[in-house]
C-alpha positions as CSV (number, residue, x, y, z in Angstrom):
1,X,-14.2,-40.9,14.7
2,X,-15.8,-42.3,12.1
3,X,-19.7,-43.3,11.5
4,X,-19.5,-46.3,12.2
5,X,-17.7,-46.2,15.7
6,X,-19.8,-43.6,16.4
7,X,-21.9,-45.5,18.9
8,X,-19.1,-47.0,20.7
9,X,-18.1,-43.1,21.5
10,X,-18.5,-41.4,24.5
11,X,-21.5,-39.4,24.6
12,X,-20.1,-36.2,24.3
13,X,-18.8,-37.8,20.9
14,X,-22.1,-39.2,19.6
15,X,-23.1,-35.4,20.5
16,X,-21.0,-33.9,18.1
17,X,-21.2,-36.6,15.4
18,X,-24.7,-36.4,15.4
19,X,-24.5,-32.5,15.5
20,X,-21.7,-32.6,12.4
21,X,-23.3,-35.2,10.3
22,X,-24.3,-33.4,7.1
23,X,-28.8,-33.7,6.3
24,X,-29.5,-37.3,5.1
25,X,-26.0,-38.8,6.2
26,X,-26.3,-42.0,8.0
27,X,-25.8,-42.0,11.7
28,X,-24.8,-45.3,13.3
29,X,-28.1,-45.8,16.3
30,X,-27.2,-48.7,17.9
31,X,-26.0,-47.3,21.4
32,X,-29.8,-45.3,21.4
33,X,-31.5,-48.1,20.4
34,X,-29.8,-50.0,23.0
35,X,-30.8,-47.6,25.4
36,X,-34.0,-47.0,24.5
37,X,-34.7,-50.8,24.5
38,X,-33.9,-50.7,28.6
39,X,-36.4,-48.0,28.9
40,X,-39.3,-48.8,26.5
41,X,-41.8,-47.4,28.5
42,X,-39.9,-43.3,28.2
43,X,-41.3,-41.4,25.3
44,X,-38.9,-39.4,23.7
45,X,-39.1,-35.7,24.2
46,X,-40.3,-33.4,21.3
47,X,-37.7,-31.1,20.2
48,X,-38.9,-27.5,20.4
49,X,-40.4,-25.9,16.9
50,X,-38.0,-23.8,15.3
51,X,-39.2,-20.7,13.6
52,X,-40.1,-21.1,10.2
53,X,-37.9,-18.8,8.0
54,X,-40.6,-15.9,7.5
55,X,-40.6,-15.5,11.2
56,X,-37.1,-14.0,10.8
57,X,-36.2,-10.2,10.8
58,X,-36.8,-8.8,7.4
59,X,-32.7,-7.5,7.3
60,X,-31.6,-10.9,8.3
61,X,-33.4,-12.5,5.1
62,X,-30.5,-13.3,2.4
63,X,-31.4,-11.3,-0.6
64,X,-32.8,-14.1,-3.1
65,X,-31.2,-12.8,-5.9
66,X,-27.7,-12.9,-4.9
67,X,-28.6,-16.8,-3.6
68,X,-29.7,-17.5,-6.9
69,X,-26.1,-16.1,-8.3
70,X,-24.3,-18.0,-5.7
71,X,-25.6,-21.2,-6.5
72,X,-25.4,-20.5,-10.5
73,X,-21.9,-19.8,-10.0
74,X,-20.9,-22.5,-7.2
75,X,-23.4,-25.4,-8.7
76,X,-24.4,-26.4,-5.6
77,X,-26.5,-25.6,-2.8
78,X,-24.9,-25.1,0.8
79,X,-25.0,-27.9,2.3
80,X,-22.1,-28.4,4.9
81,X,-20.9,-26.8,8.2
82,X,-16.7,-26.6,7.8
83,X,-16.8,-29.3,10.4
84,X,-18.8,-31.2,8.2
85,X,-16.9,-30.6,5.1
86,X,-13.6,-32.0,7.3
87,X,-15.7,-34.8,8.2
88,X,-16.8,-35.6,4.8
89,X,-13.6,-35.3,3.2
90,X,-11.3,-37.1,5.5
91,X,-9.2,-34.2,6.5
92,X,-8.7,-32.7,10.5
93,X,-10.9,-29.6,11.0
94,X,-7.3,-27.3,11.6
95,X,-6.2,-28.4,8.0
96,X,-9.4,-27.7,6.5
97,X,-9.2,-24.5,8.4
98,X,-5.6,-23.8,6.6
99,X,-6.6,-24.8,3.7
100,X,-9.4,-22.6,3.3
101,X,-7.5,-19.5,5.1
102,X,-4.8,-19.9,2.4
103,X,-7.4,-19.5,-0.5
104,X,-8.4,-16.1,1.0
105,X,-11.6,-17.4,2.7
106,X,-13.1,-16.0,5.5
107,X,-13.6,-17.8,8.4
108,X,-17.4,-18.5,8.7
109,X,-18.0,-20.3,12.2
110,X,-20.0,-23.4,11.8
111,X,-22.5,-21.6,9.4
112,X,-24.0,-24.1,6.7
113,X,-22.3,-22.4,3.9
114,X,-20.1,-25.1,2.0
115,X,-20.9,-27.6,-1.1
116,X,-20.0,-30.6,-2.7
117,X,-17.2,-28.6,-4.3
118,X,-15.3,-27.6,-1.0
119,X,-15.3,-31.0,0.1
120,X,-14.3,-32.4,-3.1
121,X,-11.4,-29.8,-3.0
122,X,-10.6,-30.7,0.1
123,X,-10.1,-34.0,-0.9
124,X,-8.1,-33.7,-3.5
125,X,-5.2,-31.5,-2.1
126,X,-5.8,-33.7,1.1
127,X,-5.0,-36.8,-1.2
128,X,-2.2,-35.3,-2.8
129,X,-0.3,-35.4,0.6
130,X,-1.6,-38.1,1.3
131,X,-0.3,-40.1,-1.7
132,X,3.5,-37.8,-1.2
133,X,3.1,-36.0,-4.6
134,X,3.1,-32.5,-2.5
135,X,4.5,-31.7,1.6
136,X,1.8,-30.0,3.5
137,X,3.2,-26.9,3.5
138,X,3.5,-27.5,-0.2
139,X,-0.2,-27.9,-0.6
140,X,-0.5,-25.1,1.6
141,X,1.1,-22.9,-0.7
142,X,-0.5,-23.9,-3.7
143,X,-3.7,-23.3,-2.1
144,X,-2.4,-19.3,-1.8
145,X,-1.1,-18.7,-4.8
146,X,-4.1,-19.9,-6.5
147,X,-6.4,-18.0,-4.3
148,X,-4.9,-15.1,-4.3
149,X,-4.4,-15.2,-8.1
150,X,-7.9,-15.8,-9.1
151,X,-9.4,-13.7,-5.8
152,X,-7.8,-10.5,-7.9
153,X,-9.0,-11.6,-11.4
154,X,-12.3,-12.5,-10.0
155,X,-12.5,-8.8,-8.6
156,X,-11.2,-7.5,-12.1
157,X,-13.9,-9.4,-14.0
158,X,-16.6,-8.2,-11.6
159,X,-15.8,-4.7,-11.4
160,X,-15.5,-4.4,-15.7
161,X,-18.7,-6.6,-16.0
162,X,-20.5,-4.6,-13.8
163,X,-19.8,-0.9,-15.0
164,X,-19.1,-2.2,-18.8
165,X,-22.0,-4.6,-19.5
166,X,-25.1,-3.5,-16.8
167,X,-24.7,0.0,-17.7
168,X,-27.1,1.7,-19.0
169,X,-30.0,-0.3,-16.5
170,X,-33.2,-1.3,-18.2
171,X,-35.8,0.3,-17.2
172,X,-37.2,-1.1,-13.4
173,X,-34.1,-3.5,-12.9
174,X,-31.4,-3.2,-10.9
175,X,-27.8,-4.2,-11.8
176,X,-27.7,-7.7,-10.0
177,X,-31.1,-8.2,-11.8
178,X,-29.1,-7.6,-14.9
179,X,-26.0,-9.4,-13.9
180,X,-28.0,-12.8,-13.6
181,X,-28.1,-13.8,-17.1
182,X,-24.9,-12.7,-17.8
183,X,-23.3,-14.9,-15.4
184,X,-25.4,-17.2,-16.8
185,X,-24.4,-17.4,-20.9
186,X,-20.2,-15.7,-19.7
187,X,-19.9,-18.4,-16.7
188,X,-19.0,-21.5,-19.1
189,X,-17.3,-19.1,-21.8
190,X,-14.8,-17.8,-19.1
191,X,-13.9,-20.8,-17.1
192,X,-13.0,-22.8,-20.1
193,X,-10.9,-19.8,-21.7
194,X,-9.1,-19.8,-17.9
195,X,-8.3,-23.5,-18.1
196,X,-6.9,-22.7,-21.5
197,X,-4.4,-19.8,-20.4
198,X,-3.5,-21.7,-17.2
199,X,-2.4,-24.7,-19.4
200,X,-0.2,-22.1,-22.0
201,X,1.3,-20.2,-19.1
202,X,2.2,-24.0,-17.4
203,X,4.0,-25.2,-20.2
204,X,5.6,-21.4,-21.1
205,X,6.8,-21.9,-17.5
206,X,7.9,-25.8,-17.6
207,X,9.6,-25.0,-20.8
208,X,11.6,-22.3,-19.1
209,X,12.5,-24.1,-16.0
210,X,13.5,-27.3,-17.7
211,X,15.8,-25.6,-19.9
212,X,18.0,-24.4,-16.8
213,X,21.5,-25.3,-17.3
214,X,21.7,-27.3,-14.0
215,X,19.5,-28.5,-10.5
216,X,20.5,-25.4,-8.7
217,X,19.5,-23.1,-11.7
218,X,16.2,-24.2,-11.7
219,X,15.1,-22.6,-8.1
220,X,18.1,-20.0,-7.9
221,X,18.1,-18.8,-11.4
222,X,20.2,-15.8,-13.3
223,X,17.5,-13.5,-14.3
224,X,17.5,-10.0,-15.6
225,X,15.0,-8.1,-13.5
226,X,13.6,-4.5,-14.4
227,X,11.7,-1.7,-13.0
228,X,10.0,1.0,-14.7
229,X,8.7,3.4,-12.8
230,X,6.1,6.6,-13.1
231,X,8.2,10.1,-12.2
232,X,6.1,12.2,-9.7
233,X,3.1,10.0,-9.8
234,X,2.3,10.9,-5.8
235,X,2.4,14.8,-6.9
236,X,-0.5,13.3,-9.4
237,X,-2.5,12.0,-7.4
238,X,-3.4,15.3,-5.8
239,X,-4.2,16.8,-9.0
240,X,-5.8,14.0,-11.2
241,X,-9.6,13.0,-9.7
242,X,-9.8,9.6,-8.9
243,X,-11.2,8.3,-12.1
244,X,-8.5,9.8,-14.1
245,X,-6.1,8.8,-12.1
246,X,-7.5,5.2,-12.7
247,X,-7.2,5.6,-16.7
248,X,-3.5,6.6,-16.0
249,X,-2.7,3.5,-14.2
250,X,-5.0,1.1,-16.1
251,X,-3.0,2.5,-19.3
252,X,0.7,2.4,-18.0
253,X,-0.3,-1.3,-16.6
254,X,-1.7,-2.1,-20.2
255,X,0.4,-0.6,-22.1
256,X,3.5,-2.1,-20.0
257,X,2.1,-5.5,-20.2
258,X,1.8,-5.7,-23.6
259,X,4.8,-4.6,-24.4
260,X,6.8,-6.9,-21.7
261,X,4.7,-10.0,-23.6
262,X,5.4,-8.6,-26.7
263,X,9.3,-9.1,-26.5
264,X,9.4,-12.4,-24.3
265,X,9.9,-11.1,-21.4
266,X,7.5,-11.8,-18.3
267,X,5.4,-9.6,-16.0
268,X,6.0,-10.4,-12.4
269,X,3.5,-8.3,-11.0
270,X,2.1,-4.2,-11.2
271,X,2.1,-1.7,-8.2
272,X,-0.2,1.2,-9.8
273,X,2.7,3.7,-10.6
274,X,5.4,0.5,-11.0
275,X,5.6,-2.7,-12.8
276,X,8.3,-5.1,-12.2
277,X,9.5,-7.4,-15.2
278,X,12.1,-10.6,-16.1
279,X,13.8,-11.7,-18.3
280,X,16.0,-14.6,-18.8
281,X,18.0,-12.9,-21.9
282,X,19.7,-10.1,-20.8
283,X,19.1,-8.6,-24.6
284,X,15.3,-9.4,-24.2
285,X,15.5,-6.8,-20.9
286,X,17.2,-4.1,-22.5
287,X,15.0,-4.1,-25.4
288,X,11.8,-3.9,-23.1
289,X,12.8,-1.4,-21.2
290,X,13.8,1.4,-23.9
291,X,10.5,0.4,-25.4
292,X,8.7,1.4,-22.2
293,X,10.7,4.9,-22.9
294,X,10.4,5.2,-26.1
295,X,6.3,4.2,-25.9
296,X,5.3,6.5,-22.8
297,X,7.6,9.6,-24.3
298,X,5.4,9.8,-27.3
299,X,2.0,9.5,-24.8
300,X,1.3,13.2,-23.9
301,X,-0.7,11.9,-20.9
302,X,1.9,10.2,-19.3
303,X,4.5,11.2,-17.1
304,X,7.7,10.8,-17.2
305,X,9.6,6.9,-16.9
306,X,12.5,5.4,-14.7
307,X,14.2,2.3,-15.6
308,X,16.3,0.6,-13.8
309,X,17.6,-3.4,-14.5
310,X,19.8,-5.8,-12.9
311,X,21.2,-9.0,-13.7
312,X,22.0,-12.1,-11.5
313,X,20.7,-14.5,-9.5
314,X,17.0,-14.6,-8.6
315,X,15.1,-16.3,-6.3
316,X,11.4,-17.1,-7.7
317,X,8.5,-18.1,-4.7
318,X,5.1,-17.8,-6.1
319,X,5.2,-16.1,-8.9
320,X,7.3,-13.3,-7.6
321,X,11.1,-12.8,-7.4
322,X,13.3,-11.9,-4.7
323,X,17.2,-11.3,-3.5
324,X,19.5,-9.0,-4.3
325,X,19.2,-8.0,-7.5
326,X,15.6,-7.4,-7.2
327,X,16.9,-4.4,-4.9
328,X,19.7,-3.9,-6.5
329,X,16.9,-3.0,-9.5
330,X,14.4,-1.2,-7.6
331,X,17.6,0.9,-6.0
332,X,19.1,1.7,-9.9
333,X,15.3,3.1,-10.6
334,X,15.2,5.3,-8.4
335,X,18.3,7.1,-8.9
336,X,18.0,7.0,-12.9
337,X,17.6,10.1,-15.3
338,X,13.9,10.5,-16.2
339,X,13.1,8.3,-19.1
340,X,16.5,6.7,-19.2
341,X,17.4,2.7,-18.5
342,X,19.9,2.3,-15.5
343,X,21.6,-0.6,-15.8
344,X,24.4,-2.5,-13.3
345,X,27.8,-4.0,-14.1
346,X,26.4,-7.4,-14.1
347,X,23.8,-6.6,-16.9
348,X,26.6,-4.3,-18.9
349,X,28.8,-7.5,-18.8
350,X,26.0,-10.0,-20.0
351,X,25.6,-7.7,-22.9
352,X,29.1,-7.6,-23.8
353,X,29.5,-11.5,-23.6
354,X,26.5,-12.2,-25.7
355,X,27.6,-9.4,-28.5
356,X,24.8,-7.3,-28.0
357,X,26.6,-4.2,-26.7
358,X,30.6,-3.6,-27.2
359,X,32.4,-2.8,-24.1
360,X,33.2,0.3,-24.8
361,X,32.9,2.8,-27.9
362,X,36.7,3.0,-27.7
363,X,36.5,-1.1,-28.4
364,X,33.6,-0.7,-31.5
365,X,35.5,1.5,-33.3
366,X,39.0,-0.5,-33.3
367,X,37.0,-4.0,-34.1
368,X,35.1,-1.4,-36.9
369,X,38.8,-0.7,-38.2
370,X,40.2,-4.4,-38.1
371,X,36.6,-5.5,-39.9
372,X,37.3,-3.0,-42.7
373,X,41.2,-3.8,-43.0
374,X,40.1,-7.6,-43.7
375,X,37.3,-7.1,-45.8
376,X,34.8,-8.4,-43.4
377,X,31.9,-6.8,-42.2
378,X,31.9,-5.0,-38.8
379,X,30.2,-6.3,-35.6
380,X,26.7,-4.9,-35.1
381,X,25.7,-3.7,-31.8
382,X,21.9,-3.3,-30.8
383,X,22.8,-1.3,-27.8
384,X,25.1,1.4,-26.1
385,X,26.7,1.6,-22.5
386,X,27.8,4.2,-21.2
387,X,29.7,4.1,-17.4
388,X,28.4,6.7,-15.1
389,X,29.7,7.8,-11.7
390,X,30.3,5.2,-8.8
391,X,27.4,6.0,-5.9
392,X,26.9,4.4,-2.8
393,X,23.6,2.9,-3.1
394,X,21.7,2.1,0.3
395,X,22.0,-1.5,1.5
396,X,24.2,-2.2,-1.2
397,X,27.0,-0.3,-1.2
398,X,28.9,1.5,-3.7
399,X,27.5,0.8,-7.3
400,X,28.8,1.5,-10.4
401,X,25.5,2.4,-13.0
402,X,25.4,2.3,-16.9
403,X,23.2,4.3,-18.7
404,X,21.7,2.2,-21.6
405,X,20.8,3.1,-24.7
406,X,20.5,2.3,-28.7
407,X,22.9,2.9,-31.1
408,X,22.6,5.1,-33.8
């Protein structure tokens, strides 16, 4: 129902119109003023006094200062109920509800707690249905992968911010106190810098989707897919306290980051004692994951590394990456030597066809020999392989393993 059928509702309708419509939005009268025209002579009943805002508990008084940091970082004032926002944005109450559920949002009753911006957002991703650029359940998901992305680096920024730049307190403030004006001059900094990354990582990504040889390749792709994983890091964490225990992780996350960025690859995600990495070069994978050895052995505050890496097809949802060989790598990592690469046949072929490992030593040394005999110069290997013994590997059968490394 819209405002201006309002008044040819029933009155139950006009009821929650009235009740929904957002301060200073235009209600349509007519059906009162029709009524109040056949019974001039009625005075309208005063609505009862509410109490004014000091009469409220003390606890149930918002703290002021985290208002004020509310509204600096929203740009708005609260303004709308969620049924109002629907309302306002031309969108059903139950998607609205999805929507905001899928961003990570709580679900707040019929508080007035929403802006201009939520309806606006609304709006938009309501209008991209609308206009069959996305499917709802499209939208949907773009909606969670967006929330959930920026919910953690919101958290990450907070909890550095906090300890790194309101630490030590001035005298007689307290941290929020403190935090205010940083918002204030980081805010504009920050949001600009994210607009910027988004835009790299969206065309790193385009760039590597459009590339794929054919239609199916582009959602089912062949991806090398590695995890490296910490050796005894549950024995750890009954020994370390918890804020060494924190350094550990923060540097093996860093440390593994940079490294996967360093050499092309692509971090899919981190899981405090495990990271998980791709690659579409089977070369770039290899190289990534000795590097993770080879870093971490020389780190005397480390422990010890597993990797395992697997190559086929993959099937990417949100940012992460799923099927069989994603187990089929998780499975090689945890049966491989400490700091050692386990790789599968797959990946051991991939290397082999793209020259970057021979298929076997027996095979480098006779293609060594023929190179000499002609004059030519022999092939050049970046890696080794070496078979090691068939095992049955849980929900995957039996597996054949090769144990990767440089050559000398």
């Amino acid at each position: 129902m819209t405002a201006d059928d309002a008044g040819s509702g029933t009155a139950e309708e006009r009821e929650a119109w009235d009740a929904a419509a957002p301060d200073g939005a235009v209600r349509d009268t007519g059906a009162r003023e029709s009524a109040a025209a056949k019974a001039p002579e009625e005075a309208p009943a005063e609505a009862p006094e509410e109490a004014p805002d000091d009469a409220l508990d003390e606890e149930d008084q918002p703290d002021p200062i985290a208002l004020r940091l509310e509204q600096l970082i929203l740009g708005a004032e609260r303004r709308y109920t969620p049924f109002q926002a629907a309302r306002s944005a031309g969108v059903s109450v139950e998607l609205a509800t999805r929507f905001w559920r899928a961003m990570g949002f709580a679900d707040i009753g019929q508080a007035k707690a929403l802006t201009e911006a939520d309806v606006l957002a609304l709006r938009r991703l309501s209008g991209l249905v609308e206009a069959g650029l996305l499917s709802e359940p499209m939208a949907i998901q773009v909606a969670r992968s967006t929330g959930q992305t920026s919910a953690r680096l919101a958290d990450w920024q907070i909890d550095s911010f906090l300890e790194g730049l309101t630490d030590p307190q001035e005298t007689g403030m307290t941290r929020t106190e403190i935090a205010y004006p940083l918002v204030e001059l980081l805010l504009p900094e920050l949001e600009e810098f994210l607009v910027y990354v988004y835009r790299r990582q969206l065309a790193a990504a385009t760039g590597r989707v459009v590339q794929a040889a054919d239609d199916a390749e582009m959602v089912d792709r062949r991806l090398a897919v590695g995890f490296a994983d910490l050796v005894s890091f549950t024995r750890l964490t009954r020994r370390l306290e918890e804020e060494e225990l924190g350094e550990l992780v923060e540097a093996f996350e860093t440390t593994a980051a940079d490294l996967v960025a360093a050499h092309g690859g692509r971090l899919i995600k981190t899981l405090g004692d495990e990271v998980l990495y791709a690659a579409d070069d089977a070369g770039i994978a290899a190289e990534i994951g000795l590097r993770l050895i080879e870093t971490l052995t020389h780190d005397e505050t480390m422990p010890e590394l597993r990797v395992g890496i697997a190559f086929g097809t993959v099937t990417t949802r949100m940012g992460d990456v799923f099927g069989t060989t994603v187990n089929l790598a998780s499975r090689l990592t945890s049966i491989a030597p400490k700091n050692a690469v386990l790789v599968d046949g797959a990946f051991a072929e991939e290397l082999s066809r793209t020259g970057e490992a021979p298929v076997s030593e027996a095979e480098a040394a006779e293609a060594a020999a023929a190179a000499e005999k002609e004059g030519e110069e022999p092939p050049s290997y970046r890696f080794a392989l070496q078979p090691m013994w068939q095992r049955p590997v849980r929900g995957l059968g039996v597996v054949e393993p090769w144990l990767l490394s440089r050559r000398s």
